[in-house]
Each structure stands twice: as structure tokens, then as C-alpha cells.
C-alpha positions in Angstrom: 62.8 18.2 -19.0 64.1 21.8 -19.0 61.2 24.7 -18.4 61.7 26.0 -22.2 60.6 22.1 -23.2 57.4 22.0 -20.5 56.0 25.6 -22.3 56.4 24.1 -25.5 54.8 20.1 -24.9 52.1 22.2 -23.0 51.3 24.4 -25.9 51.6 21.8 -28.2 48.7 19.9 -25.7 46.6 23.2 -26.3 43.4 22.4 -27.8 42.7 24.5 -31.0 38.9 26.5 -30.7 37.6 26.0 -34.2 34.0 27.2 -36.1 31.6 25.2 -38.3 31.4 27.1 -41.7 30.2 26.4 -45.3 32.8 27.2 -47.5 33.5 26.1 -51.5 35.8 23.1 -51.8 38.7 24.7 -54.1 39.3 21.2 -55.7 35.9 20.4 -56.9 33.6 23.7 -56.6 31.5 22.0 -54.0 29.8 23.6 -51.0 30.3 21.9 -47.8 31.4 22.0 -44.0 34.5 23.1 -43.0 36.1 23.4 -40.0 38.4 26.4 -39.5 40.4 28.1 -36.6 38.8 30.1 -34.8 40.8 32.9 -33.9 44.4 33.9 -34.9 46.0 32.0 -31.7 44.4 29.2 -33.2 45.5 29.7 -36.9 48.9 30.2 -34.9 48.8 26.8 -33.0 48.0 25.1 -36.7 50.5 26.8 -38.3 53.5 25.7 -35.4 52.1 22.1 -35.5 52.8 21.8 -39.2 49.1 21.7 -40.7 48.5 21.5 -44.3 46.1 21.9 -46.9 45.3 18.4 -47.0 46.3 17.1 -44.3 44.3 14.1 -43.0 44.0 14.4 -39.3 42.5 12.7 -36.1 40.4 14.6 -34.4 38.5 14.7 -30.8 35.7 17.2 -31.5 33.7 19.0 -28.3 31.4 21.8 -28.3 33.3 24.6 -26.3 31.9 24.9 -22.9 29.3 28.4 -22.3 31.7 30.9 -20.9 28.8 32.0 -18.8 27.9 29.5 -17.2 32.1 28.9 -16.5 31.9 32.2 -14.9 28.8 32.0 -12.8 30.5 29.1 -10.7 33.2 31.4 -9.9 31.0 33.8 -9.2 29.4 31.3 -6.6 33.0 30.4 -4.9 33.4 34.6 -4.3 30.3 34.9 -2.9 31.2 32.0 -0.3 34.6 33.2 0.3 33.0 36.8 0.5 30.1 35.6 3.2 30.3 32.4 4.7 32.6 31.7 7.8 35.2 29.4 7.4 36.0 29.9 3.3 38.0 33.4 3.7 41.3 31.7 3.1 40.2 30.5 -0.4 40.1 32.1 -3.6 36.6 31.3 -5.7 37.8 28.3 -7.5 39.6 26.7 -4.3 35.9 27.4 -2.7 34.0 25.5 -5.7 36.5 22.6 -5.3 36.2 23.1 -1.6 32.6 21.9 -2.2 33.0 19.9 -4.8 35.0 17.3 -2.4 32.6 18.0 0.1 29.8 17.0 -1.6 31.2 14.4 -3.5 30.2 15.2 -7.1 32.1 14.9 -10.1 35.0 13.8 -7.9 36.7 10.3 -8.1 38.3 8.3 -5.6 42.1 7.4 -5.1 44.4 5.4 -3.6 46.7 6.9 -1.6 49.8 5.3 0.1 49.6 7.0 3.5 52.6 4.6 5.0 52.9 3.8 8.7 51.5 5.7 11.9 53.8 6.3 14.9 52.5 6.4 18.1 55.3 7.1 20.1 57.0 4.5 19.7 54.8 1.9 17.6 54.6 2.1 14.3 51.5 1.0 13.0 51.5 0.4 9.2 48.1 1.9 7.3 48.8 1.2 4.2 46.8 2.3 1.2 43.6 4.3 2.3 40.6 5.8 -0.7 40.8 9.6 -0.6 37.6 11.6 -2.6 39.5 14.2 -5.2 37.7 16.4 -7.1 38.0 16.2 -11.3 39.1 19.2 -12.9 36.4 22.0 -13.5 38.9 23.4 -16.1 37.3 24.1 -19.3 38.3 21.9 -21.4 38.7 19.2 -18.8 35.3 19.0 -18.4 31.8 19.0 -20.4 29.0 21.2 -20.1 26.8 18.4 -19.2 28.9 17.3 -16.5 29.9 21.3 -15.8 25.9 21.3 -15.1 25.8 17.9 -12.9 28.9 19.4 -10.6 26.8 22.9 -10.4 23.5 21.2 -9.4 25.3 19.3 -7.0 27.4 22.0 -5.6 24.7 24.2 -5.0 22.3 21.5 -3.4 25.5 21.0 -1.0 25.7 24.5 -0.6 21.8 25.4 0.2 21.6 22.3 2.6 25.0 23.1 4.9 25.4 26.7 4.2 22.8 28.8 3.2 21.2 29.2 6.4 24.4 31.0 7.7 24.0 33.3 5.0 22.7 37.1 5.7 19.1 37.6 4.3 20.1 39.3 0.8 23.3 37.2 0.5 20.7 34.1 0.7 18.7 35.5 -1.7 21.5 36.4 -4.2 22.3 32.7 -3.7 19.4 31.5 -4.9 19.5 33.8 -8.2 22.1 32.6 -9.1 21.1 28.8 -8.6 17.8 29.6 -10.4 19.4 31.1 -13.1 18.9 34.7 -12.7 22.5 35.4 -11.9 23.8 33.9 -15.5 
């Protein structure tokens, strides 16, 4: 598959962000729930798919994720990769993740083929071994419920095993943001 063919199958994966509106049914007068695009990317992305007026489609309908609440995690991995020993070599979302394994929330686990050992000489075959990996945080990987599972979890992790190295108003900045002051 060329690069010009991955852009386009991964913009044709792009979700289109739509709104719930009343609007008049043109065929029979009617008021009633429509869904439209949201923005003009969107109308854009219907348009290149082929979308018609009257078009029956399939659908997979999810509330969009608060955008706030998105950011406030980041905002969590800075402040660990800002203050905490040990996560300077991460950006904020490799710091979330970081944890994430750690902790073991919202993460699933995997078989991985890790082959044979050597020791010097012997080779000692392992075989398949479970590995803990973390499920996407993207935004429209996951759900808000689950978005708030993976921050509740995270930030138990994170108050348990780092908070105490934490300087006094770093710690408390922490905790603002885990009691919702910081969103």
C-alpha cells in the first residue's frame, strides 16, 4: 500500500462529529431529529464518501468525549514529566500511558512470542509470555466512562507511588486537579 493510499483509507476511517437538531422533513412538512455534520470538515468527509439525500446508512453513534476533561489528563502527564524524577524523558501522554501500564487500568493483556533465551551457549526456548498494554486514550478510541475509570485509576496510582516525592505546592496542584478543581 503506497503512502497516498494509507492518507486516504485513514481518512476514510475518520469518524464524522455530527449535532442533534430539529429540523422540518422537506418530504412530508414534519418536525423531527436530524442529525447533521457538525462542522465543514465534516460536511467535507460526507461529501468525499458519497452521502446523499436519502441515503440509508449504518451508523455507530457515541457522545463525543469532553474536551476538558481530554486535556486535564495531559495536563497530569506534564506535571509528572515536569516534577517527578524518573518521567523527564517522556512527553505528557507517554507519562499517562507510563502509568496507565503501571497501574494496570484500562490496559489489556497480550501474548507475546518472546522466542528463545541464550545463555552463552544454551538456548533456552520461552515461548509465549502475557505482556500488560495499555488501550488507547485516543479520543475516539475510548469513552468518557471508561476515560473516567482510567483517570480515577491513574491518579490513585499516582497519589500512592508518587505524590509523596512531589514538592509541597506541586502536591497540592495534584490534588486539584484530581478533585476537580484543575478542569
Amino acid at each position: 500500500m503506497t503512502l497516498a493510499q494509507k492518507k486516504l483509507a485513514k481518512r476514510r476511517a475518520r469518524p464524522v462529529y455530527a449535532v442533534v437538531r430539529p429540523v422540518a422533513d422537506m418530504e412530508t412538512g414534519e418536525e423531527r431529529l436530524g442529525i447533521l455534520a457538525m462542522h465543514p470538515i465534516d460536511r467535507e468527509l460526507m461529501k468525499e464518501r458519497g452521502y446523499r439525500p436519502g441515503d440509508e446508512l449504518r451508523l455507530e453513534i457515541k457522545r463525543r468525549r469532553n474536551v476538558k476533561f481530554h486535556r486535564l489528563m495531559h495536563a497530569l502527564g506534564k506535571l509528572l514529566v515536569d516534577n517527578v524524577d524518573g518521567f523527564e524523558h517522556f512527553d505528557s501522554h507517554q507519562a499517562i500511558v507510563h502509568v496507565q501500564t503501571l497501574a494496570g487500568v484500562c490496559c489489556e493483556l497480550q501474548e507475546v512470542d518472546i522466542g528463545t533465551l541464550r545463555i552463552g551457549d544454551l538456548a533456552v526456548p520461552v515461548g509465549m509470555v502475557p505482556v500488560k498494554v495499555a488501550r488507547s486514550m485516543a479520543f475516539d478510541e475510548m469513552d468518557e466512562d471508561e476515560a473516567h475509570t482510567l483517570f480515577e485509576g491513574i491518579t490513585a496510582y499516582i497519589g500512592e507511588h508518587y505524590a509523596h516525592l512531589m514538592l509541597d505546592d506541586i502536591r497540592a496542584e495534584f490534588w486539584e486537579m484530581v478533585n476537580g478543581e484543575g478542569r
